[in-house]
Each structure stands twice: as C-alpha cells, then as structure tokens.
N, C-alpha and C positions, 0 to 999 in steps of 0.2 A: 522101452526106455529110449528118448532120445537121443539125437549124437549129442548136444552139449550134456546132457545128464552123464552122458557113458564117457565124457571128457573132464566131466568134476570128476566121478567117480576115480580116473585114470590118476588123474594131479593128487586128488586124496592120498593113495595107494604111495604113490612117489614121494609124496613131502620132500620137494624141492623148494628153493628160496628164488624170491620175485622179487627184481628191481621193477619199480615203477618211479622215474625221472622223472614225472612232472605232478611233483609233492604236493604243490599249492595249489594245484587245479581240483577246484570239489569233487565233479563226479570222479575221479581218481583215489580222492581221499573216501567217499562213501564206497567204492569200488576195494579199497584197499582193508575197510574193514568187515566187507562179505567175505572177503577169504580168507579171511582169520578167523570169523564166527564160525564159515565153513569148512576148518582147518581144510584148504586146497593148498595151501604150500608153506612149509617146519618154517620159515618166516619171509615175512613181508616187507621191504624196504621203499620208504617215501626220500626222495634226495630234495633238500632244501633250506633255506634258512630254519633254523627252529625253532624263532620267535615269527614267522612268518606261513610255517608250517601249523603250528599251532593255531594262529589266530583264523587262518581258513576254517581248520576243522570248529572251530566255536561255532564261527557262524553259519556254518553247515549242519551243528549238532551233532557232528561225530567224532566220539570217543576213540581214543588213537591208544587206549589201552593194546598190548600186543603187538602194536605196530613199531619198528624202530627207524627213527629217522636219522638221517646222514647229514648233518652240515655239511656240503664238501671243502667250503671255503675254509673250513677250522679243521677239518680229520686229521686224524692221527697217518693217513696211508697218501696223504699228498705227493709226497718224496716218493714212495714205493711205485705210485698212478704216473705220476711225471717219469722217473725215468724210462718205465715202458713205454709211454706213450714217446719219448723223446726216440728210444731205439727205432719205435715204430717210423717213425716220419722221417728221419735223418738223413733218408737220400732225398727230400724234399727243404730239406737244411734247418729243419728246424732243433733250437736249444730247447735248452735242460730247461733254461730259466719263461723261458717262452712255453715251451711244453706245461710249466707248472703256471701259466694263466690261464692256458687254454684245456687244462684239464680237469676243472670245477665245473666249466659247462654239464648243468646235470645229463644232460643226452649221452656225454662223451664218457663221462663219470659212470654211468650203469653201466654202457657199451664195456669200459673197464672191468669192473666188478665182475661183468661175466666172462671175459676173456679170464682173466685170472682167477676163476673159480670162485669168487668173495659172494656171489650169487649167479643158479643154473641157469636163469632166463630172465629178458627185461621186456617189458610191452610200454610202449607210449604210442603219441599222437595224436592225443583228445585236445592238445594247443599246440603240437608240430606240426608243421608239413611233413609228408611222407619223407622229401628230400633230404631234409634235414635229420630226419631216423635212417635213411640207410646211407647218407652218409659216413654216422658216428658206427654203424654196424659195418661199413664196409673198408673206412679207416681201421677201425679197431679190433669188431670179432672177426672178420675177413671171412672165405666161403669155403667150405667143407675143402680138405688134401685134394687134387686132382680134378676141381671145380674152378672154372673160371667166371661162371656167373651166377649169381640172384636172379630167384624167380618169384612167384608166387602161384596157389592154387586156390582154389573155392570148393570146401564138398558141400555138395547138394543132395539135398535130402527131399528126395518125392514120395510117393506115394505109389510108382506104380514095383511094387515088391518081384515082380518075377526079372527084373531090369538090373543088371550091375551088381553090388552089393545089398540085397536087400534092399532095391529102390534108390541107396546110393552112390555117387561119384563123385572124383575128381575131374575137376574141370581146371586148365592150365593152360598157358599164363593169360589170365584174364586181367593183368591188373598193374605190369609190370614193365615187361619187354615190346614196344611198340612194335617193329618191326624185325623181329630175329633173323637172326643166319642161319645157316644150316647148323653151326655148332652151336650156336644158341639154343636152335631150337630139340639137339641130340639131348644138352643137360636138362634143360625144361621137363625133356618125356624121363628121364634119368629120375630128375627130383621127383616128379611128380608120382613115381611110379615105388618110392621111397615112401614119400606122403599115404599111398594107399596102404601099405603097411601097416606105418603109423597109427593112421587116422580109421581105416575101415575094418582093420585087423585080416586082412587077406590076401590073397599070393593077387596079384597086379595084374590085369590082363588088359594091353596098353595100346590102344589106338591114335596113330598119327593120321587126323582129319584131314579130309580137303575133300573138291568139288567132283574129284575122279576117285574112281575104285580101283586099282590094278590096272593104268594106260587106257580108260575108258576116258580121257583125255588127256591133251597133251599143253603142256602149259610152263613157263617158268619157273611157277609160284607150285605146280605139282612138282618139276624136277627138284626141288628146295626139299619138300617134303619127305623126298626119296631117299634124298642122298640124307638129312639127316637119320633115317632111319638105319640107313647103311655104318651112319657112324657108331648109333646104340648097340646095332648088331654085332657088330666085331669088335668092342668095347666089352658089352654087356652081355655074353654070347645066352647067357642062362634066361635072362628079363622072357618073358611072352610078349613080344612086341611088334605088330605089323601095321602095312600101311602100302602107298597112300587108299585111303580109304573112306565113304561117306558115312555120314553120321549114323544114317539105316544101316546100311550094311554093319556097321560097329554094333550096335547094342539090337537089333531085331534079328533072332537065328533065322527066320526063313530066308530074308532079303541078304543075310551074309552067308548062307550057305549056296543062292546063286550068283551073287557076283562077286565073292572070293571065298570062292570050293579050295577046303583044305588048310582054311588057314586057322592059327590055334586061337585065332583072336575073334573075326566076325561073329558077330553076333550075341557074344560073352562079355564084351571089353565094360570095363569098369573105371576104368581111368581116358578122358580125350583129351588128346591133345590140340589143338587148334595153332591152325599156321599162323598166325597174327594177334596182334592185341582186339584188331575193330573185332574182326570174329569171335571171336572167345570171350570181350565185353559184353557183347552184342548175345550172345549166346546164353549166357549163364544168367544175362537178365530178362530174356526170354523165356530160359523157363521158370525162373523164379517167380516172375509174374503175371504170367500165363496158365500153366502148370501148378502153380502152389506153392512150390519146392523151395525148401528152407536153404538159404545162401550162406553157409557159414566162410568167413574170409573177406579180404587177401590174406590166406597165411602164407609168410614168407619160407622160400626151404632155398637149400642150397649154403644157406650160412654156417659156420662151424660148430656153431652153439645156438640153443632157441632165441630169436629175436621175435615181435611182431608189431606191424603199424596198426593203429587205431584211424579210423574216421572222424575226423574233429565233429561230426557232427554226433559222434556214439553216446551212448544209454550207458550207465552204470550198469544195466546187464551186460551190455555188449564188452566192458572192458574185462569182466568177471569172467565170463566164456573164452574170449580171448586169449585172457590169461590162464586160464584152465587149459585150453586148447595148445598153448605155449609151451605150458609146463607141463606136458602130456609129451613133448618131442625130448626132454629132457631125459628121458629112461636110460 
C-alpha cells in the first residue's frame, strides 16, 4: 500500500470535514467531488458565491451533489466569524465593522471555520500564493500552545526498504523557513518529529544534518546546529534526537556506527533535519529525482489545527492526497 493509499485510508477512518476556499476554481471542484465519492471526510465544503459556484462546476461537468457550499457573503455565522476574527486583530485596531469585510475573504473564512471547529482542516492554494494561505492560517488558526513557528515537511517515499521507515522519511523544512535560527530550527526538529508519528506511524528517530559529525568540523553554521539540538534536548528530554550529524552517518549503520559510536540515532534516523531551506530544497529534490522517491508535500505542521498549501500548478490528485493527508493530522 502506498503512503497516499494508507492516507485515504487514514481520512476514511476519521470522517472529518474539509474546507476547501477556493470554490470556483475547477480542479478544486473536480477535487471536491473525489472525496465525497470517496467518502475521505463526513463533509466537504466549497466557500463561494452560489450562483458562481455552481456555474464552474457546469462547465467542469461536476455534480456538486454532496458537496455544501458557503456563500460567505450572505451566511448565517457572519456576526459569529466577524467578531472573532475582530477579538483576534484588535491589538492591530481593527473594528467589528471592518472585521466583518474582511471576513468573507474565502481564505480567511475557512481559516475560520477551522479555528472554530465549524470544519477539522482547510487545504487551498491551487489560485493562492502560498503567502496569502499562511497568512489567513497564521492570523487566524495560529501554531500549536508553546510553538512559536510554522514549518513544513515532505515524506519521501523510496524504494530502498532497509533505510528509515520502510524506505520512508521526513524531510524538513524543505519549503518554508529560509534561513532558521537556532530556535527555529529546535521547533522544525520538534514538528517534524511529531509529523513521523503522524505520517509514518513510528517512534521518530531524529537527525539534525550538517556538513560535521560530532566537531569533525567547526563552523558557525555547525554551532547553529548544536545549540538547536541542545534546545530540543532539554525541552524534549524523551524525543531520540542527535546531531550535528552527516547525512551517511544518519541513515547507513556502518558509517554511524564509526563516526557517532553510541548514539541512539546514527544510522536508524528516519526523520532529517537540514540546517537551511537551500539544503533541504536542494535535498529532497535530489532524491526525488534521482532516486525515484515519491515527494509527498509541503505539508505544513506546527499550526494548531490541520492547514495545507497546494502548488497552484497541482492535479486534482494532488489536491485529493493533500487533503487526505490534511485530514489525516486531524485525529
């Protein structure tokens, strides 16, 4: 089975409910009605005009049977969105009456819906910019108690089966945080190592990359590395997490059992970390296209509630899995 198969499967199980903000965009709506064929979540919501909404799915040919759509501009929960959304901002000065313009914005509107539990998880971005989705995610569902940032991860799925989970891993932040700090880069190992859970159903065994193994060189960019490690450790005391560490040493036992003897992580890890965005872009599309290995992601973690962006350039599978995969975090 697949990882997206074993992530329908997941979402099936849960029957949780899916905002999807960007109503009138087709592959959204063709998107919207595979996971109600395939019941993957108890319902499905398209936000958008309704004579607007409808006339896409005509000329698409998709039956919106199942599916319920949100005017926002006319709802019943206006008043209810606005004033939250007004408490939320108000040290930024914003009114009630202002709040209730700016809370039809469909992005902001789902963003809504899932803070207030009205739906578990919202997936857009097939006509946003990414900015503009976490944005409305970070105004409004804001990042997990004791999380001060957003990240994202990618599990990749290869082929070579004695390696990580069954061939797979998290790969993090490949997509998100340009250039992290040391605390950036503690939450990132933090979520990411949350995400293997999640995602691969297994206790986390968590490598923080770089170019040295244990002061087999000395660098600023390793002391970064270090000290975030220091931070997960006395945070996290329980997580299996070491570092700093090369990519061999992390997932091949012979090469981590000589240049870090004794650690619980060489040569087992299943989740990497990478000290930067260029590395960890750079990385995961290396092996993806080298290697074979199936890219699933950016998925975003760290937020309090499932969010995720889409690739305006994605497939109506891609929004399907996505949201499978979204509503898989929602358990």
């Amino acid at each position: 089975m697949t990882f997206a198969e074993k992530m329908k499967n997941k979402a099936k199980g849960l029957q949780k409910a899916l905002v999807l903000p960007e109503g009138t965009e087709p592959r959204t709506i063709a998107a919207a009605r595979k996971l109600v064929d395939e019941q993957l979540a108890s319902q499905v919501f398209l936000l958008g005009a309704t004579a607007d909404v409808e006339r896409a799915a005509r000329q698409s040919g998709t039956a919106l049977d199942g599916i319920t759509i949100i005017d926002t501009a006319v709802s019943k929960d206006i008043e209810r969105y606005a004033q939250e959304y007004a408490e939320l901002r108000k040290h930024k000065g914003l009114t009630l009456e202002d709040a209730r313009t700016q809370i039809i914005d469909p992005l902001k509107w789902g963003a809504m819906m899932v803070r207030l539990s009205d739906a578990d998880a919202m997936v857009a971005g097939a006509e946003n910019a990414t900015g503009k989705v976490l944005v409305a995610a970070f105004t409004i569902i804001k990042t997990k108690p004791g999380t001060k940032f957003a990240s994202s991860c990618f599990v990749m799925c290869t082929d070579k089966k004695e390696l990580g989970v069954d061939g797979q891993f998290i790969f993090s932040d490949c997509a998100t945080i340009p250039d992290p700090t040391a605390e950036q880069l503690a939450e990132i190992a933090t979520a990411s190592s949350d995400s293997c859970r999640v995602f691969l159903e297994a206790e986390p065994m968590t490598a923080m990359l770089s170019f040295s193994t244990k002061g087999s060189a000395s660098h600023p960019n390793v002391d970064k590395v270090t000290e975030a490690l220091a931070m997960v450790q006395q945070k996290h005391p329980e997580l299996k997490i070491d570092g700093e560490m090369q990519l061999d040493a992390a997932i091949i036992d012979s090469v981590g059992s000589k240049k870090a003897p004794g650690s619980p992580v060489a040569g087992k890890a299943n989740v990497l970390i990478f000290p930067d965005l260029q590395s960890g872009n750079i990385g995961y599309k290396l092996v993806q296209r080298l290697a074979g290995a199936d890219a699933y992601g950016p998925i975003l973690q760290g937020f309090a509630k499932p969010v995720s962006d889409l690739s305006r350039g994605c497939s109506i599978d891609d929004i399907v899995v996505t949201s499978a995969i979204t509503l898989a975090q929602a358990e």
